[in-house]
C-alpha positions in Angstrom: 38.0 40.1 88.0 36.4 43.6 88.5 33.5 42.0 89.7 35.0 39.5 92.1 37.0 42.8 93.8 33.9 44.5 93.9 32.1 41.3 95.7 34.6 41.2 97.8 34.5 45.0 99.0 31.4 45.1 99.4 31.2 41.8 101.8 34.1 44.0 103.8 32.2 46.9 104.2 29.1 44.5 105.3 30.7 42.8 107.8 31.9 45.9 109.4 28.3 47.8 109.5 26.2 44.7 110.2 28.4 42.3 112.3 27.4 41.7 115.6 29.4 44.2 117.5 29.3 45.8 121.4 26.9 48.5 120.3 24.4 46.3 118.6 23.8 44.1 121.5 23.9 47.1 123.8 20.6 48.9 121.7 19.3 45.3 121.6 19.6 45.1 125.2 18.3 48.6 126.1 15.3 48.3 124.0 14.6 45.0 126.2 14.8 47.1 129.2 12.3 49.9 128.0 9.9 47.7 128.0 10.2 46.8 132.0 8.4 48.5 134.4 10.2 49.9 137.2 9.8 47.0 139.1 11.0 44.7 136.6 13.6 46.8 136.0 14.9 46.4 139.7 14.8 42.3 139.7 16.7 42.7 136.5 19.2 44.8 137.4 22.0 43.4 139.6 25.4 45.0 140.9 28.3 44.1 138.3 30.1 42.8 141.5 26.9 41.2 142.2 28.6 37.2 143.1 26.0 35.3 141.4 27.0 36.5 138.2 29.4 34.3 137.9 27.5 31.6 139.9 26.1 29.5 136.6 23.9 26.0 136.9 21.4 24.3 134.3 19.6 22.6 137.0 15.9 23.4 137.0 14.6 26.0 139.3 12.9 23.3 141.7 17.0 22.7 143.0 18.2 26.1 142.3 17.0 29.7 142.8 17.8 32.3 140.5 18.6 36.0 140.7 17.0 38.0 138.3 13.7 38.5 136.2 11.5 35.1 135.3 10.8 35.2 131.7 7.3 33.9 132.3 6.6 37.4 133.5 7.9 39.1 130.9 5.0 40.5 128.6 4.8 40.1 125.2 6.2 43.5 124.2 9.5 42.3 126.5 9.4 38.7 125.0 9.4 40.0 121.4 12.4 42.3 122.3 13.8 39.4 123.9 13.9 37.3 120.8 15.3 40.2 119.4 18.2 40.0 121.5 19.0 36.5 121.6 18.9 36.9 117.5 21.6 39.4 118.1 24.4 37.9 119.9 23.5 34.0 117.8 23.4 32.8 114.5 20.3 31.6 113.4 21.2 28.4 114.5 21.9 29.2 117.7 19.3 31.1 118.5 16.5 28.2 117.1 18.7 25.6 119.6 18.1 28.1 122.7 14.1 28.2 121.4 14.0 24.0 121.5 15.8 23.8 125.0 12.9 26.2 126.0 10.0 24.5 124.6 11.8 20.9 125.7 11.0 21.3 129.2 7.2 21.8 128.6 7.7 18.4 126.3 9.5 16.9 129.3 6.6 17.7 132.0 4.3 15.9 129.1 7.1 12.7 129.1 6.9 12.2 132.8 3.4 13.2 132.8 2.4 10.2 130.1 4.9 7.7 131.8 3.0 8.3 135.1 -0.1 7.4 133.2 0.9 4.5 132.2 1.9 3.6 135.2 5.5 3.5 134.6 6.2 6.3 138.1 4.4 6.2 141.0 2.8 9.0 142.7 5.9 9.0 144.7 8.1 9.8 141.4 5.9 12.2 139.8 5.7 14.5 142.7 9.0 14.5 143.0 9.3 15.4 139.5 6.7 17.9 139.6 8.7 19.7 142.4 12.1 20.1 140.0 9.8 23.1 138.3 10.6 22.5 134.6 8.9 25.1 132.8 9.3 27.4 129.9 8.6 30.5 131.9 11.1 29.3 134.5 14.5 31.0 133.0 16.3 34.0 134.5 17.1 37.3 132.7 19.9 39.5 134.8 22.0 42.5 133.7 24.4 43.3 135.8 25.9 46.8 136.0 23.9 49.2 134.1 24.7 49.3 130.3 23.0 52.9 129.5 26.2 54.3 131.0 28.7 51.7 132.0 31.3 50.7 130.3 31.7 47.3 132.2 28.0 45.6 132.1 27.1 42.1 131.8 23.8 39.6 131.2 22.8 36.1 131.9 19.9 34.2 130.6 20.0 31.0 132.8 17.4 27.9 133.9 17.6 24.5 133.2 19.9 23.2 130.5 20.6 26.7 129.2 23.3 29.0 130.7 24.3 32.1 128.3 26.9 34.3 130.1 27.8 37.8 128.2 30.3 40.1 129.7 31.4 43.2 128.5 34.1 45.0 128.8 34.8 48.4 126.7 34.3 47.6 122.8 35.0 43.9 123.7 32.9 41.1 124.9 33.2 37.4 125.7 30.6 34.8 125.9 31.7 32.3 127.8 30.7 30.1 129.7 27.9 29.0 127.2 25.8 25.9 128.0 23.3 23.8 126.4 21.6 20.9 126.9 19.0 18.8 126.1 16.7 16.2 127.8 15.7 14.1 125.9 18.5 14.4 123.4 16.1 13.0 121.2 12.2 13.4 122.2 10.6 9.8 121.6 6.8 10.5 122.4 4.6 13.4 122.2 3.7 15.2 119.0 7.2 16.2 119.0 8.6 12.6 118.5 11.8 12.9 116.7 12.9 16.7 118.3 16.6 16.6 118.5 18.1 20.1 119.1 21.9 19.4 119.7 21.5 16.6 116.6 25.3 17.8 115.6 26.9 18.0 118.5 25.8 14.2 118.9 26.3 12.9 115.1 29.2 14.8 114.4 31.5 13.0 117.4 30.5 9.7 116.2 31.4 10.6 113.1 34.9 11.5 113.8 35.6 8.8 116.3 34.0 5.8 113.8 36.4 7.3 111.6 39.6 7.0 113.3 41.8 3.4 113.0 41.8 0.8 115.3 45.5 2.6 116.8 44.0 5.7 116.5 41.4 4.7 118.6 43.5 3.3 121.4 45.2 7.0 121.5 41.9 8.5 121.3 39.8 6.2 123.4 40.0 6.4 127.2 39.8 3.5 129.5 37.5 5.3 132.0 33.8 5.3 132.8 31.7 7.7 131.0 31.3 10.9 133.4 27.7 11.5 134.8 28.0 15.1 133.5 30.4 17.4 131.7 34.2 17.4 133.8 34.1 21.4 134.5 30.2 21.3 135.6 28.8 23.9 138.0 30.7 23.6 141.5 33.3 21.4 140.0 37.3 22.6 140.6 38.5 20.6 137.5 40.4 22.5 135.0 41.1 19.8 132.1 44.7 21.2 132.2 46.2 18.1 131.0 45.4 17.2 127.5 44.4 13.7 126.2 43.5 11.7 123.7 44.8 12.1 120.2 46.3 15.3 118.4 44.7 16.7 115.5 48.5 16.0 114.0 47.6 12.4 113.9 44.2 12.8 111.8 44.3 12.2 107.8 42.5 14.9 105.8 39.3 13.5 106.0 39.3 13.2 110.0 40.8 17.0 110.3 37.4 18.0 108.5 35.2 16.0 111.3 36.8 17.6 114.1 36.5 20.6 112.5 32.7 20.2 111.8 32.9 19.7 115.6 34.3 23.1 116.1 32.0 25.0 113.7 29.2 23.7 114.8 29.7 25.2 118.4 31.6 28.3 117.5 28.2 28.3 114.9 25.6 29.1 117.6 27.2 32.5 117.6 26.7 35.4 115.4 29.2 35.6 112.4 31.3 38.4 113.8 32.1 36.2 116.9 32.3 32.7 115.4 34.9 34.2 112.7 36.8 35.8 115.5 36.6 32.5 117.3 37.5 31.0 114.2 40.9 32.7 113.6 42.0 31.8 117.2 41.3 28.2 116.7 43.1 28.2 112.9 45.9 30.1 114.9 46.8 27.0 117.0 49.3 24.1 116.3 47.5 21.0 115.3 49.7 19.2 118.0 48.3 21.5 120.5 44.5 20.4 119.9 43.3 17.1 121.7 40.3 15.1 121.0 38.9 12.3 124.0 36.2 9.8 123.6 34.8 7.9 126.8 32.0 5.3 126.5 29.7 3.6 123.6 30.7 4.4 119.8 26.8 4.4 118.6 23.7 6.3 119.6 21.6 5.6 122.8 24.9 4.4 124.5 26.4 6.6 127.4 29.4 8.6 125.8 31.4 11.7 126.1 33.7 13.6 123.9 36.0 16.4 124.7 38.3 18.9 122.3 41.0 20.8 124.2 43.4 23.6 123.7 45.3 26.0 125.0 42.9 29.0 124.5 39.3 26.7 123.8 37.8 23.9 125.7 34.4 21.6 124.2 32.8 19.0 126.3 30.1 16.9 125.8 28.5 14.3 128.2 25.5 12.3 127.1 24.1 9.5 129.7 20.9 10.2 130.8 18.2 9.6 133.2 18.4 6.0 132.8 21.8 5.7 131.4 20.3 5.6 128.0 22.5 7.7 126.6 19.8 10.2 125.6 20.3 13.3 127.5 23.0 15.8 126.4 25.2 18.6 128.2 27.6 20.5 126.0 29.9 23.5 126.7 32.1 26.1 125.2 35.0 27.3 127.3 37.4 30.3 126.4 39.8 29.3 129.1 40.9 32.5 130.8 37.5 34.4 130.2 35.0 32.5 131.6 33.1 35.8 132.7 34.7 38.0 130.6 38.1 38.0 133.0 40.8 38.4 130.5 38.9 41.2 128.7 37.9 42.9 132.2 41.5 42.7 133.5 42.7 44.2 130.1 40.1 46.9 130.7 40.5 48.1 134.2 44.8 48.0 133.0 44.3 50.4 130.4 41.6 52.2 132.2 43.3 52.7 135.5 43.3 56.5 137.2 
């Protein structure tokens, strides 16, 4: 017994020193910025009220520009401190899933550069292809504000298929919106034939909705064509206020454990302070109040999507693809109200006013 108390202080006082926390990512970020030169430092550095910051895309830079510093110039003293900071604010599992979306859009030139080849593009195609600028190097780093003495700061890390919003506000921060994708969703050529970075996001939906009953799938199932990308996409006005589909109320045991495997496994990118914050919110909500949709095919390499909605969290995730081969994956955490960091910024500028 003495021992389990003792465990269990000591995993307390832990948490509390090494959890990620406002500080940590604010040293992790100002060591990043040490290593800039001064003219680095001044593409980096954008005005907080700066109105791309909340401008967000994961199309490639060939269809749209981005403020900020190109990672491919960052030198390899900046890159290491980079990694550093992206191993801050995610798990471990995060983190390696924002490394594969990287590398994946080397892996996709070499795709469209072998299907060329063998003749399956024409010149016409692969030009066009070319032009889109996939690249590793062509991401964005952008602070906004200046965190070495402001209290209201913010960063982005954005290119294609990756868009990682961080807004602070005080002692608080949100994280939100946080996209990832992946083309292919699963790499079928190359030396990196079998790659799948969002492999959970994927299995786990067809897990939950294989396991639902015939009736439950009628509730949960929507008679509508699979969406060519997420609902609340970049320039898109819808809101997903209405809920649909089935409520976690109606799942068995077993089904209320796949959709939460759902849940973890985005709320599990982020570092264990966050996600257990994230966490306690969810747990905090009425079953009834929690929706899960399906649209489209119920086995892989059919186009499908899958959304969980609540009052306070929103997942979607499209998978169509290119070819409508149901092989290329968009997926997106939503804290409604704080996309941004608004709800934490408008609780900080009330308590803050003079």
């Amino acid at each position: 017994m003495k021992y389990l108390l003792s465990a269990f202080i000591c995993f307390l006082v832990f948490s509390q020193t090494n959890g990620q926390s406002v500080p940590e990512i604010k040293t992790s970020t100002l060591d990043l910025m040490s290593t800039f030169d001064e003219d680095q430092r001044t593409q980096a550095m954008l005005p907080f009220e700066n109105e791309s910051r909340e401008d967000w895309s994961n199309l490639p830079l060939g269809l749209k520009e981005r403020q900020g510093l190109r990672f491919g110039d960052f030198s390899a003293e900046s890159k290491v401190k980079f990694h550093r900071l992206l191993t801050t604010i995610f798990s471990s599992q995060g983190y390696l899933k924002t490394f594969a979306i990287l590398q994946l859009d080397d892996i996709l030139h070499e795709i469209f550069e072998i299907a060329y080849e063998n003749g399956e593009m024409n010149e016409n195609m692969i030009q066009n292809i070319r032009r889109l600028n996939w690249d590793y190097g062509n991401y964005f780093f952008a602070i906004w504000g200046n965190p070495e003495k402001d209290d209201v700061w913010g960063l982005k890390f954005e290119g294609h298929h990756l868009s990682l919003n961080l807004s602070v506000a005080g002692d608080e921060y949100s994280i939100t919106p946080l996209f990832l994708g992946s083309d292919p969703a699963e790499v079928e050529v190359t030396q990196y034939a079998g790659l799948r970075p969002l492999s959970k996001e994927e299995d786990y939906g067809f897990w939950l909705i294989n396991a639902l009953s015939e009736a439950q799938k009628k509730k949960a199932i929507l008679s509508r064509e699979v969406p060519g990308d997420i609902l609340t996409a970049p320039g898109s006005e819808q809101r997903l206020d209405d809920y649909v589909g089935i409520p976690a109320n109606e799942l068995n045991e077993e089904q209320e454990k796949l959709l939460h495997y759902i849940i973890e496994e985005f709320l599990g990118n982020l570092e264990h302070e966050k996600k257990d914050e994230y966490l306690a919110m969810f747990h905090a909500i009425e079953k009834e109040d929690i929706y899960f949709a399906w649209i489209g095919g119920l086995a892989p390499k059919t186009p499908h999507y899958y959304q969980i909605n609540t009052p306070i969290f929103l997942i979607e995730y499209d998978n169509v693809g290119f070819l409508n081969n149901g092989n290329h994956i968009h997926a997106i955490w939503r804290e409604k109200g704080n996309d941004f960091g608004e709800d934490i910024l408008r609780k900080h500028r009330m308590n803050h006013e003079h």
